[in-house]
C-alpha positions as CSV (number, residue, x, y, z in Angstrom):
1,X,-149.0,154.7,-110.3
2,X,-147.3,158.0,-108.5
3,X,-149.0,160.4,-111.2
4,X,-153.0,158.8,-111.0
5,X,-155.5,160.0,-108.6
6,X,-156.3,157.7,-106.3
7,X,-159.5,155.6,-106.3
8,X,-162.2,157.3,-103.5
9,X,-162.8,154.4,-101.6
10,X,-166.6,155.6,-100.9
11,X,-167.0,155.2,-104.8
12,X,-166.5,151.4,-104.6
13,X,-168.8,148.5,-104.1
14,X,-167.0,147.5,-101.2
15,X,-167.3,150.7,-99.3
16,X,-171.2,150.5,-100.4
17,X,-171.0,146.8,-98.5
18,X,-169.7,147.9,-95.7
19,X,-172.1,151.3,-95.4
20,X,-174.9,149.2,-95.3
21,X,-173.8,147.0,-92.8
22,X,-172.7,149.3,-90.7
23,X,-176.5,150.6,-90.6
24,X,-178.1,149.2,-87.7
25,X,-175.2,146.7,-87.4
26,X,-175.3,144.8,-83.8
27,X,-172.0,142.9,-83.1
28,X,-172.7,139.7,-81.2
29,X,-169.3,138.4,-80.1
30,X,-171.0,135.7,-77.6
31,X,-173.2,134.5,-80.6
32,X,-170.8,134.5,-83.0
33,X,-168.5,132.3,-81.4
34,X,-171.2,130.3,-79.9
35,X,-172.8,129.3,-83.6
36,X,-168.9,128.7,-85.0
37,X,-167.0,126.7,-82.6
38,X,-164.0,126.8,-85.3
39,X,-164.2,130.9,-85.2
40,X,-160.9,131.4,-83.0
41,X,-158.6,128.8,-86.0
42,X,-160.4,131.1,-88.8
43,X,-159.7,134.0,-88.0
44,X,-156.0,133.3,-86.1
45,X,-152.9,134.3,-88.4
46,X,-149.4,133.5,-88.4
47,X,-146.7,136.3,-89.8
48,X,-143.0,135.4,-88.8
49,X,-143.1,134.4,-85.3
50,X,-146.1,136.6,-84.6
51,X,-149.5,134.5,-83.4
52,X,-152.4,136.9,-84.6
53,X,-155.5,136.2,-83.3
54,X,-158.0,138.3,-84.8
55,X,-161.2,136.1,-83.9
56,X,-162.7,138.8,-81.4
57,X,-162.9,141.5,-83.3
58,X,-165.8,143.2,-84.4
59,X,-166.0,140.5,-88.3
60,X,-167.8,138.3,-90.2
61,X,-167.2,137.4,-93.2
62,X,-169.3,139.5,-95.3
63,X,-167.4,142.8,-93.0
64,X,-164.0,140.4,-94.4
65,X,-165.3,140.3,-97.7
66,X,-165.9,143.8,-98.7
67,X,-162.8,145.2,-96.9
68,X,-161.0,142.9,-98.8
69,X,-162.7,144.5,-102.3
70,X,-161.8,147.8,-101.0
71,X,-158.5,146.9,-100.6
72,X,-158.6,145.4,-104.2
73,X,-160.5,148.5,-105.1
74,X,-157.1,150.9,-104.2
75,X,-154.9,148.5,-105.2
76,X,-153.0,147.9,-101.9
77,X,-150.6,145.1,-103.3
78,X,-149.6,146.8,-106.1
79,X,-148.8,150.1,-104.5
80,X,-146.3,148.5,-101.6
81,X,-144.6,146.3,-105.1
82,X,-144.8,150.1,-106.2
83,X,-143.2,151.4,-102.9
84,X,-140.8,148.0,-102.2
85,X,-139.4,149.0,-106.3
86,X,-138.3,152.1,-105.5
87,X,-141.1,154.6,-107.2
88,X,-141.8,157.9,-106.0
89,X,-144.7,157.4,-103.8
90,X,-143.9,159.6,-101.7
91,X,-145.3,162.6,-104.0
92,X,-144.9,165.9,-102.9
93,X,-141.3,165.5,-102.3
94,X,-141.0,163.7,-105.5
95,X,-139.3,160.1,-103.4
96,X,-139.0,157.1,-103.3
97,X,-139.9,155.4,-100.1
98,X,-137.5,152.7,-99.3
99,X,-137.2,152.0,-95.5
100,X,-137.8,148.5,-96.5
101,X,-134.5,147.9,-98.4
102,X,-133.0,148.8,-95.2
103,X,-133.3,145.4,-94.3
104,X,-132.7,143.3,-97.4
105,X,-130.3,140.5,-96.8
106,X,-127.0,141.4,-97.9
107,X,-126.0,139.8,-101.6
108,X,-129.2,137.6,-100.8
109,X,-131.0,135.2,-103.1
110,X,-134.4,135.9,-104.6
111,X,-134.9,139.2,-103.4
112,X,-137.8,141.4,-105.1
113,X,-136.6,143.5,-106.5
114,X,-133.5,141.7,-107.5
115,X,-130.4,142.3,-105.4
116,X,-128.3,145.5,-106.3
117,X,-131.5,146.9,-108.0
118,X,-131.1,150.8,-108.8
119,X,-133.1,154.0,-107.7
120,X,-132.2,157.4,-108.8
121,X,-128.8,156.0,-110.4
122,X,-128.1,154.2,-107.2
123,X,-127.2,150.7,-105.8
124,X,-129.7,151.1,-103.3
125,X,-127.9,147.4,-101.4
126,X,-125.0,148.4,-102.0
127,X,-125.3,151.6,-100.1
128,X,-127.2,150.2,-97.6
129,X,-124.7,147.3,-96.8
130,X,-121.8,149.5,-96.8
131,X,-123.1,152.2,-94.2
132,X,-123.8,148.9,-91.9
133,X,-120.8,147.7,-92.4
134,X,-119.1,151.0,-91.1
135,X,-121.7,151.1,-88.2
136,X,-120.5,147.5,-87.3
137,X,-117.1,148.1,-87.7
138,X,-117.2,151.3,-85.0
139,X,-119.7,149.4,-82.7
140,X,-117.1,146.7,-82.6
141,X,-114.4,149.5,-81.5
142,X,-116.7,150.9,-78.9
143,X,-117.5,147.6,-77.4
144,X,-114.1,145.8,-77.2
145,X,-112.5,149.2,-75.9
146,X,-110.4,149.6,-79.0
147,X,-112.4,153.4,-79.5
148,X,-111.3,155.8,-76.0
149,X,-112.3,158.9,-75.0
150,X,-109.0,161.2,-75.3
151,X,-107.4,160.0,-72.1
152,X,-107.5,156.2,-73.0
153,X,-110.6,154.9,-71.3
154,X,-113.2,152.8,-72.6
155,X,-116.5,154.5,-73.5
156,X,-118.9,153.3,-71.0
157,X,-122.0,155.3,-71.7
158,X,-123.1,156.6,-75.2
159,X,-125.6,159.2,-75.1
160,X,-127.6,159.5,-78.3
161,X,-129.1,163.2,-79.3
162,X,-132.0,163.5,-81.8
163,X,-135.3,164.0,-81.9
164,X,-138.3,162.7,-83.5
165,X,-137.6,159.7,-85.5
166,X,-133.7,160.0,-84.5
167,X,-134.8,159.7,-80.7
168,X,-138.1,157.6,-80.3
169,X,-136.9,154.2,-82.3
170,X,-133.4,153.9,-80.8
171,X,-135.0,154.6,-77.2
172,X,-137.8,152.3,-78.0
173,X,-135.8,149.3,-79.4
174,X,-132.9,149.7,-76.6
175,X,-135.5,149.8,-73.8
176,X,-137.4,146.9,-75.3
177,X,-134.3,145.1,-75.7
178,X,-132.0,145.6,-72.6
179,X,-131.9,142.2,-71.7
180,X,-129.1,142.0,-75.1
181,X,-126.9,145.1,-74.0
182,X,-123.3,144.3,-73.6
183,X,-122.2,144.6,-69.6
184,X,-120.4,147.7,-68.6
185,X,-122.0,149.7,-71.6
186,X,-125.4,152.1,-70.8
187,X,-127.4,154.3,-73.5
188,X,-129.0,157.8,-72.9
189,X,-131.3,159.3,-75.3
190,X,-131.4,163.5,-75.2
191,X,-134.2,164.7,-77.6
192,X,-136.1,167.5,-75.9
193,X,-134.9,171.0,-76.2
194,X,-135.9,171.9,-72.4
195,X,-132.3,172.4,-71.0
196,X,-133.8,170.0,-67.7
197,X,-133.2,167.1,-70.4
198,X,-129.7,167.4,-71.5
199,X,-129.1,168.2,-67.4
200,X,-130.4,165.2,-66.5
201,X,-129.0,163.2,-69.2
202,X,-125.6,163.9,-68.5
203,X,-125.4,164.1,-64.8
204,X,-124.0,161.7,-62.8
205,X,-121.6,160.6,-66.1
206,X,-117.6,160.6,-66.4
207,X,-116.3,162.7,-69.5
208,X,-113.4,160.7,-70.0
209,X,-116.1,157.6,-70.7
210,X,-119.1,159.0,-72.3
211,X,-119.3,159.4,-76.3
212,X,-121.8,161.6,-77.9
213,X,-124.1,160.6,-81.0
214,X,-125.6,163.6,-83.1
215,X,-128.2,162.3,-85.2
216,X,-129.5,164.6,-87.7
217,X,-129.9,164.1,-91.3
218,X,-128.9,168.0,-92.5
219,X,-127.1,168.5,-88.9
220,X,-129.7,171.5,-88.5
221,X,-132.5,170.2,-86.7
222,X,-132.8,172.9,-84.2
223,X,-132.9,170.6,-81.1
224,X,-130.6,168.6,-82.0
225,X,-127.9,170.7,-83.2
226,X,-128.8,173.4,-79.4
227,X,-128.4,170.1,-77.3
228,X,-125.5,169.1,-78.9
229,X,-123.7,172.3,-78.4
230,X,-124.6,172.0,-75.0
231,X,-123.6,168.4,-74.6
232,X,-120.0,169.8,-76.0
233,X,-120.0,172.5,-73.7
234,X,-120.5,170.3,-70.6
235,X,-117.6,168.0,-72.3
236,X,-115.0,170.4,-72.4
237,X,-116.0,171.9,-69.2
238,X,-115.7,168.5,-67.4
239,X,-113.0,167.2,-68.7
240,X,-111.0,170.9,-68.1
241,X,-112.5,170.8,-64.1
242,X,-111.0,167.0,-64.0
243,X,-107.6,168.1,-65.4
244,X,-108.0,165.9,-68.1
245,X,-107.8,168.5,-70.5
246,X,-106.1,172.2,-70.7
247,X,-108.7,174.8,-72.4
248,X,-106.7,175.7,-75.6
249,X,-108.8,175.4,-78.7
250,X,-106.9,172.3,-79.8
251,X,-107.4,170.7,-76.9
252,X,-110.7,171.1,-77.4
253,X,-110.9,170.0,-80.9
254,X,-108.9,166.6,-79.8
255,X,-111.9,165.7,-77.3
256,X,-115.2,166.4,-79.6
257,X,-112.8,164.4,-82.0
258,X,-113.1,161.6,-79.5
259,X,-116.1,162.1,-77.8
260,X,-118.7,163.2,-80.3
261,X,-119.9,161.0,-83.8
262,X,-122.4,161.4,-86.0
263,X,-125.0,160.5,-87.7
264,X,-126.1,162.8,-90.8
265,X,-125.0,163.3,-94.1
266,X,-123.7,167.0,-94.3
267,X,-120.0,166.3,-93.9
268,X,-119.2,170.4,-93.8
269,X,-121.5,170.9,-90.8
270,X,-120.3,167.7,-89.2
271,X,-116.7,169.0,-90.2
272,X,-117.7,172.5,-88.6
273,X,-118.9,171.2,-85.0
274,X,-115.7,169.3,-84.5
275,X,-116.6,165.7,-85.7
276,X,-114.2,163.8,-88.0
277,X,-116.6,163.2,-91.0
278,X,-114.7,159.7,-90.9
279,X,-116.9,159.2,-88.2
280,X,-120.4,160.6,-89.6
281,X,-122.7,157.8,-90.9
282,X,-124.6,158.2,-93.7
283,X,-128.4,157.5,-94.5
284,X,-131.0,158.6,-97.6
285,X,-133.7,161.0,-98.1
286,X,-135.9,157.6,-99.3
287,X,-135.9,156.7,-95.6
288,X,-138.2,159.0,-93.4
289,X,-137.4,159.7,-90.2
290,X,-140.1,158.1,-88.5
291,X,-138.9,154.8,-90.3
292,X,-135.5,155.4,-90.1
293,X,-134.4,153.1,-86.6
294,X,-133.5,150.6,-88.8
295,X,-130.7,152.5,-90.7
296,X,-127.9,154.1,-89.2
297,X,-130.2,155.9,-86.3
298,X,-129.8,152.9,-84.6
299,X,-126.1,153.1,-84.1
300,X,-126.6,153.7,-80.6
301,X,-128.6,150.3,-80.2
302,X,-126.0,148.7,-82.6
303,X,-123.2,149.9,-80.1
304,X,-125.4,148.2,-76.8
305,X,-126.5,145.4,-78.2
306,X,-123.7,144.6,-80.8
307,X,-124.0,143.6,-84.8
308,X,-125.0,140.2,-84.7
309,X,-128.3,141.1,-82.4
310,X,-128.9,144.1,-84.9
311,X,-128.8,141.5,-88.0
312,X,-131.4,139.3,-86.2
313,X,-133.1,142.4,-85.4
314,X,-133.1,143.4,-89.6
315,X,-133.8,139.9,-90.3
316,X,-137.2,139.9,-88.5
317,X,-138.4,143.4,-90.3
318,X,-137.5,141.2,-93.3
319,X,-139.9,138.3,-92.5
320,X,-142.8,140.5,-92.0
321,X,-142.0,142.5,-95.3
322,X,-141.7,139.6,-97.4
323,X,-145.0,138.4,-95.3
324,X,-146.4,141.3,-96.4
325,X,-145.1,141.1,-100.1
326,X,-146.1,137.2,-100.8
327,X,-148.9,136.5,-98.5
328,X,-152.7,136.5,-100.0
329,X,-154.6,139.6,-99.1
330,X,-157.3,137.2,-97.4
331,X,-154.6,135.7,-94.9
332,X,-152.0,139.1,-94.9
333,X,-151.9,140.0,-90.9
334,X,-150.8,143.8,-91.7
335,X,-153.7,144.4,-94.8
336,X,-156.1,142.5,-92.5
337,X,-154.9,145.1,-89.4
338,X,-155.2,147.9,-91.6
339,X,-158.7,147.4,-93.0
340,X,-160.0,146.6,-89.4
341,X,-158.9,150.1,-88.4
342,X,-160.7,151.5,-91.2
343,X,-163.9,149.8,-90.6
344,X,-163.5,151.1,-87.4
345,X,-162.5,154.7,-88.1
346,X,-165.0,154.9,-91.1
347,X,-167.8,153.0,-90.4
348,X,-168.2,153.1,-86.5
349,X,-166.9,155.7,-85.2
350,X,-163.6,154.8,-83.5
351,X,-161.3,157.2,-83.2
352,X,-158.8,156.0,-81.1
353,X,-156.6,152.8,-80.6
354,X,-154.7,151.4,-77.7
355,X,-151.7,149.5,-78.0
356,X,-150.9,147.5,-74.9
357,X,-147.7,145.6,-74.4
358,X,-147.9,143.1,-72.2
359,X,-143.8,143.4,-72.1
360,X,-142.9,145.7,-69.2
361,X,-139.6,146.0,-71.9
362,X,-142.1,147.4,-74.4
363,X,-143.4,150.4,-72.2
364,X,-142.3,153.3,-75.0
365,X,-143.8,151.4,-78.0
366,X,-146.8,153.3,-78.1
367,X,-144.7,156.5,-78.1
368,X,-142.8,155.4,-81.0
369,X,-146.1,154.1,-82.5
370,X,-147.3,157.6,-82.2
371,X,-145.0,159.5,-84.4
372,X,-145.3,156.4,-86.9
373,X,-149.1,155.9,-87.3
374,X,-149.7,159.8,-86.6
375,X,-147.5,161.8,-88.6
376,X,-148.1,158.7,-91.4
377,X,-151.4,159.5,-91.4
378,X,-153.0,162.8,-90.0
379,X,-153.6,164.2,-93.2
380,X,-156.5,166.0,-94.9
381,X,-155.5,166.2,-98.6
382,X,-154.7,163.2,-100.8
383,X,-151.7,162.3,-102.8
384,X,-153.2,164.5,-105.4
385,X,-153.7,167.3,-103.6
386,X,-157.4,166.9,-103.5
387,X,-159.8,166.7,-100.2
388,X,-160.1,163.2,-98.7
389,X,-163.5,162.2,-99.1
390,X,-163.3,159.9,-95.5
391,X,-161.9,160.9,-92.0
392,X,-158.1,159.6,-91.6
393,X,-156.0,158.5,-88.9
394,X,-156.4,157.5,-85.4
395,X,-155.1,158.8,-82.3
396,X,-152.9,155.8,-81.1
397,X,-152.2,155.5,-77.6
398,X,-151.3,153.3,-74.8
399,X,-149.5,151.9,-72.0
400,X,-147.9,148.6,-70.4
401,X,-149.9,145.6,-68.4
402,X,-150.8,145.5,-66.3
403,X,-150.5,149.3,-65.3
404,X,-152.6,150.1,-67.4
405,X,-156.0,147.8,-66.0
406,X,-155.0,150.2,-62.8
407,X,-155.8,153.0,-65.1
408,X,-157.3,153.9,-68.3
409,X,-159.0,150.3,-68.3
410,X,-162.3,151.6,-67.2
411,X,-162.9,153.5,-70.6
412,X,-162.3,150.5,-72.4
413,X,-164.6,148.5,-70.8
414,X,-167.3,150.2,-70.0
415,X,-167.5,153.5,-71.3
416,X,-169.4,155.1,-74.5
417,X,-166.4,154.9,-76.8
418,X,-165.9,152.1,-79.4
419,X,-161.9,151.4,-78.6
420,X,-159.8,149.0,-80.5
421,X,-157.1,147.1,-78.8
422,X,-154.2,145.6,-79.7
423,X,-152.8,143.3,-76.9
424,X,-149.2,141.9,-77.5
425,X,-147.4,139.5,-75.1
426,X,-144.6,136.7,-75.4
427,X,-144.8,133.4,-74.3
428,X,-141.0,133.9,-72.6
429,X,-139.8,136.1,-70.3
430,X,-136.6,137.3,-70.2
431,X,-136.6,137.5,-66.6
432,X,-138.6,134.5,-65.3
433,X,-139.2,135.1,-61.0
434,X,-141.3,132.8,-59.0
435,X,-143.1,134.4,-55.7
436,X,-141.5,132.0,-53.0
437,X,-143.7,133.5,-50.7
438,X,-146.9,133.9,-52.0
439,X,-150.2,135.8,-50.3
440,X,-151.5,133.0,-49.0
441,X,-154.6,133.4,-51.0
442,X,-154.8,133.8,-55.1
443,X,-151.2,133.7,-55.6
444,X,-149.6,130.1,-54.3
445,X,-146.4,130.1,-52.8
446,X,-143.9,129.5,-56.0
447,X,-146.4,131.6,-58.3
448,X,-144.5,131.8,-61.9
449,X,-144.8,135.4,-61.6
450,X,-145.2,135.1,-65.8
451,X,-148.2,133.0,-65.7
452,X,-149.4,135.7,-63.2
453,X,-149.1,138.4,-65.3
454,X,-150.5,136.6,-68.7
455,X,-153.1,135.2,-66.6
456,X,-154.3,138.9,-67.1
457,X,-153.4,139.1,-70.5
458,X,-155.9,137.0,-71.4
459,X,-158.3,137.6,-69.0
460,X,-158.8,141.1,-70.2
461,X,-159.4,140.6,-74.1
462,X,-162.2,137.6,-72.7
463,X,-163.7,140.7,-70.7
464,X,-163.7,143.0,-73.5
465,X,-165.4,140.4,-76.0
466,X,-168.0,138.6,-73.7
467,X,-168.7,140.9,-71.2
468,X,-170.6,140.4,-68.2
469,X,-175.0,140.2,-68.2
470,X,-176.8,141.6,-65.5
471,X,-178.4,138.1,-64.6
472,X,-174.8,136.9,-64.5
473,X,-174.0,139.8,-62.1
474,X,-177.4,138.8,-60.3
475,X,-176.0,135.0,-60.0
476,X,-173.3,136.3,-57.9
477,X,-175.5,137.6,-55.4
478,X,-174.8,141.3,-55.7
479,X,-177.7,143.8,-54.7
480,X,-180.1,145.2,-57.1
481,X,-178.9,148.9,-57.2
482,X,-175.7,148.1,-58.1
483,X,-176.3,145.4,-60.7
484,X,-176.3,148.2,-63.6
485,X,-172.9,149.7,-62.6
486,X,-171.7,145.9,-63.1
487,X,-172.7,144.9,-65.9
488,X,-169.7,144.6,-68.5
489,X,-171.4,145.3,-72.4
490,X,-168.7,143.4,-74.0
491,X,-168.5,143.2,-78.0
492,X,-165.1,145.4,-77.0
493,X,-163.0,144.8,-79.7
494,X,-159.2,143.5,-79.6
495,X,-157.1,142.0,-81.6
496,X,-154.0,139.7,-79.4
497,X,-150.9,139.3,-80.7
498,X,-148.2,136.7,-79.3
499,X,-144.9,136.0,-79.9
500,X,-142.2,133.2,-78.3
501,X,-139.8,136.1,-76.7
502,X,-138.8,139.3,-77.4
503,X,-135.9,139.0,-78.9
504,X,-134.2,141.2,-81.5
505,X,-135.7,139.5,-84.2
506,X,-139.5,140.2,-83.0
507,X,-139.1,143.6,-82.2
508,X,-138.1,143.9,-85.8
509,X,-140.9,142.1,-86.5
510,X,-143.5,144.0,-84.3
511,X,-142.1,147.2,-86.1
512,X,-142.3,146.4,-89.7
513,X,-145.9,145.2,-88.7
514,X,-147.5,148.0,-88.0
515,X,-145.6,150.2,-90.5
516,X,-147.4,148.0,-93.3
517,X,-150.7,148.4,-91.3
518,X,-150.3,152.0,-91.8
519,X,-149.3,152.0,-95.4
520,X,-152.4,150.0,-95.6
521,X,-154.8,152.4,-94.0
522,X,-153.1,155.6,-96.1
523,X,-153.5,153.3,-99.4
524,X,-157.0,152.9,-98.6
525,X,-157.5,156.9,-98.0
526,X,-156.0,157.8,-100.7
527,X,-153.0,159.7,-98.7
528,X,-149.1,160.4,-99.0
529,X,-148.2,158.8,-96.0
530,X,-144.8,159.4,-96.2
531,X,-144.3,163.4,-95.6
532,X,-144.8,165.4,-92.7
533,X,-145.4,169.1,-93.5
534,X,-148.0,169.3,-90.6
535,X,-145.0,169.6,-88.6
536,X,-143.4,173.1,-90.2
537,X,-145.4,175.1,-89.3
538,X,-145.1,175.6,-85.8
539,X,-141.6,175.3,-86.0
540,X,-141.3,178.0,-88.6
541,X,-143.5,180.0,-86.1
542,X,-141.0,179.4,-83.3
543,X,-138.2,180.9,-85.0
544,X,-140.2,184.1,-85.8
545,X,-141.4,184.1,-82.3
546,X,-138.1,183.5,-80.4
547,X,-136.7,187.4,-80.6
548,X,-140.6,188.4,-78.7
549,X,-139.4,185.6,-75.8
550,X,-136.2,186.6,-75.9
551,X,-137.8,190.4,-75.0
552,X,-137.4,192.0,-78.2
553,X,-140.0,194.7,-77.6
554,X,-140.6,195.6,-81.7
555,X,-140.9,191.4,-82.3
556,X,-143.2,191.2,-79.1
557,X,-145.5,193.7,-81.0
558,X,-145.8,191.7,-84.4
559,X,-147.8,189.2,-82.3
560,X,-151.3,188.4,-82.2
561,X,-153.2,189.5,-78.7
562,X,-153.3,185.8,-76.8
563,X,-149.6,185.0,-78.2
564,X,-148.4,188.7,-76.8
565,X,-150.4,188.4,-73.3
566,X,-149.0,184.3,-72.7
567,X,-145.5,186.3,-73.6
568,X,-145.6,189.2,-71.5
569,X,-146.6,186.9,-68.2
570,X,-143.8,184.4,-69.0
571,X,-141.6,187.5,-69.2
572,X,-143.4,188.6,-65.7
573,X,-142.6,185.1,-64.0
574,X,-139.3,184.6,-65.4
575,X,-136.4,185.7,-62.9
């Protein structure tokens, strides 16, 4: 499987299919559902609590049919069995990709593989359960007050430092579910290196009640490891100004002890900053970073919202992987996902897609879907090292309803790009408000503000799909000259997701969703999409280029003409 060239998808008979419709092709979304009343119940999939309704994207069933042969074609199930067993998909660092035993059931029953199976001479459960275990066990500490800063107080605040996959799940999945964080406990996320973010993050907080996280796998992301120093710095300095500490060294070393944890697996350079390695936890190089918020990256969110959310919150990846694993290709919501995005991508010319939570507690998934679907999947080369023979990836982007409508809607709707949606929503709020008061026209007085708002939700995808005629827009009355800028072209795809709530469980779900939907689309292309050496360069770069900022004449020099000019003015401005 990891050694063979991948199949070109353009060389199958599916691919052929879809070519040819493609020419000329003339969705009809009106028609279609007009001439098949049951269209909505055909194409509307269940997967875990998840509601898919697919019915008003741009498919019939001959587009089903052959996406489904070219899924056949590249062998899609067979590659996640491949991936799910532990072989080294991830070819040119020679791994296995295994995010998905993060979330295997502990000693569970009918597992595939089996329970305690063995990659690389290790207990791949086994590992897994016994790093949760330890996150539990300090997340129960740090909740019932049993862990204190060095005075004796209770943490109140934990602060998380990463960056890329260390930075955008936990944010993502503690913002989406705050409704489950424990009183008296907050989270902060630091991950840029601009100094104005570890500022920020930190002001306003009490040393004696803040604890630290440092989440890097070799505790040398750059970053990281820069805003961590400088998170210690601010510690020791606060808690010396508040007389809680004197400034000797080992007074010093007793508050990082205290204040700081970690979350990497180089012990020495955990050891070096100050941290008991006791208090480092652990995770693999089979688990990339940008699916990593599942393992012990998420210790901050396991802290807030405490164990038994996080298991729910495992439990629903689960679902949706073993939805993924057992489910027919034909009814599989993640392979059916995936191969709409390529028919869109490769056959009419999308070459974005908006995700758009209709969950105000959702507003950073489609930053965290960025890094996922993006560095997944911006790739030229195939597994083998060859061209791709098809353009790849999508730029995935988005934001919140209704904000969004007040925004970017207008490209959507009626502008010259073909723009895939995905619209998610749940059916319970975890805040439900009534307007007492009303306006005293659309919205009655004792509006379920929640209806209100999905209400929209549903009004938009109709929009996208059916559009608006000019004789409709005639009907209405409106003058002449302006019937054209009315007229709504519909045939807009979208796809609508809806679950019951968002509890810990979905989120899980949501995420493993669209992780299989881009394991789908990578299959499909032919790519590795499980490295990410698009991002060394420019850090590499930034090393070399630090001494020129810094105003190292001989290194300001060495630079090209617009790199040396851009550095000379910033040297100009700076005071």
């Amino acid at each position: 499987m990891t050694d063979s060239a991948p199949v070109d998808p353009t060389s199958t008979t599916g691919w052929q299919t879809l070519a040819g419709i493609a020419d000329g092709f003339t969705p009809d979304l009106r028609g279609w559902f007009d001439a098949e009343p049951g269209r909505a119940d055909k194409y509307t999939f269940q997967a875990a609590d998840l509601t898919v309704d697919l019915s008003k994207n741009l498919l019939t069933d001959d587009i089903l049919a052959a996406l489904l042969e070219v899924a056949k074609s590249a062998d899609v199930a067979g590659r996640y069995q491949a991936m799910i067993s532990g072989e080294h998909i991830n070819v040119t660092e020679d791994r296995a990709v295994l995010h998905t035993a993060l979330r295997r059931p502990k000693n569970g029953e009918g597992l595939v593989p089996p329970a305690g199976f063995t990659v690389d001479g290790q207990d791949v459960d086994a590992d897994v359960h016994a790093t949760l275990d330890k996150v539990y066990a300090f997340a129960e500490k740090v909740r019932s007050g049993e862990w204190t800063g060095v005075t004796g107080k209770r943490i109140e605040t934990v602060v998380n430092i990463g960056i890329g996959g260390s930075d955008l799940g936990p944010v993502m999945v503690y913002e989406a579910l705050k409704p489950y964080v424990q009183e008296g406990i907050e989270a902060r996320f630091v991950s840029n290196i601009d100094p104005n973010d570890v500022y920020e993050k930190t002001a306003g907080l009490d040393p004696e009640t803040t604890l630290f996280i440092v989440a890097s796998k070799t505790f040398g992301t750059l970053e990281t490891l820069t805003n961590a120093r400088l998170a210690r710095e601010w510690l020791w300095d606060s808690l010396t100004a508040a007389g809680a500490i004197d400034a000797s060294d080992e007074a010093r070393t007793g508050a990082v002890a205290k204040h700081f944890v970690a979350v990497s697996t180089a012990l020495d350079k955990v050891a070096a900053f100050g941290i008991d390695p006791e208090n480092a936890f652990g995770f693999w190089d089979w688990v990339g970073g940008r699916y990593s918020v599942d393992s012990a990256i998420g210790t901050s969110v396991v802290i807030a919202i405490g164990p038994d959310n996080w298991r729910e919150f495992l439990a629903g990846f689960h679902a949706v992987d073993e939805h993924m694993r057992t489910t027919p290709l034909e009814q599989n919501v993640p392979v059916l996902m995936g191969l709409l995005n390529v028919w869109y991508s490769n056959f009419l010319g999308a070459q974005s897609h908006a995700v758009l939570p209709y969950a105000q507690y959702l507003h950073r998934f489609a930053a965290y879907l960025q890094q996922l679907t993006m560095e997944s999947n911006g790739k030229s080369v195939r597994w083998d090292g060859t061209p791709v023979t098809v353009d790849t990836g999508e730029v995935f982007w988005g934001e919140p309803g209704t904000n969004g409508q007040h925004a970017f809607y207008q490209l959507i709707h009626q502008g010259t790009r073909i723009i895939p949606a995905d619209f998610i929503a749940v059916a319970n709020p975890g805040h439900p408000l009534k307007d007492a008061t009303g306006d005293g026209a659309g919205v009655a007085p004792g509006t379920d503000v929640h209806t209100l708002f999905m209400a929209n939700y549903f009004a938009q995808t109709k929009a996208l799909a059916f559009g608006k005629t000019a004789d409709e827009v005639r009907a209405e009355g409106t003058k002449e000259s302006v019937v054209p800028a009315r007229v709504f072209s519909g045939n807009r795809p979208t796809t609508s997701i809806l679950a019951p709530a968002l509890t810990p469980s979905v989120v899980g779900q949501l995420i493993a969703l669209y992780e299989h939907i881009v394991f789908v689309e990578g299959t499909i292309w032919g790519i590795d999409s499980f490295d990410q050496w698009g991002v060394e360069l420019g850090k590499q770069l930034a090393l070399q280029v630090t001494p020129a900022v810094g105003g190292d004449a001989e290194a300001l020099d060495a630079q090209d003409a617009s790199t040396k000019s851009l550095i000379q003015k910033y040297l100009e401005l700076r005071d």
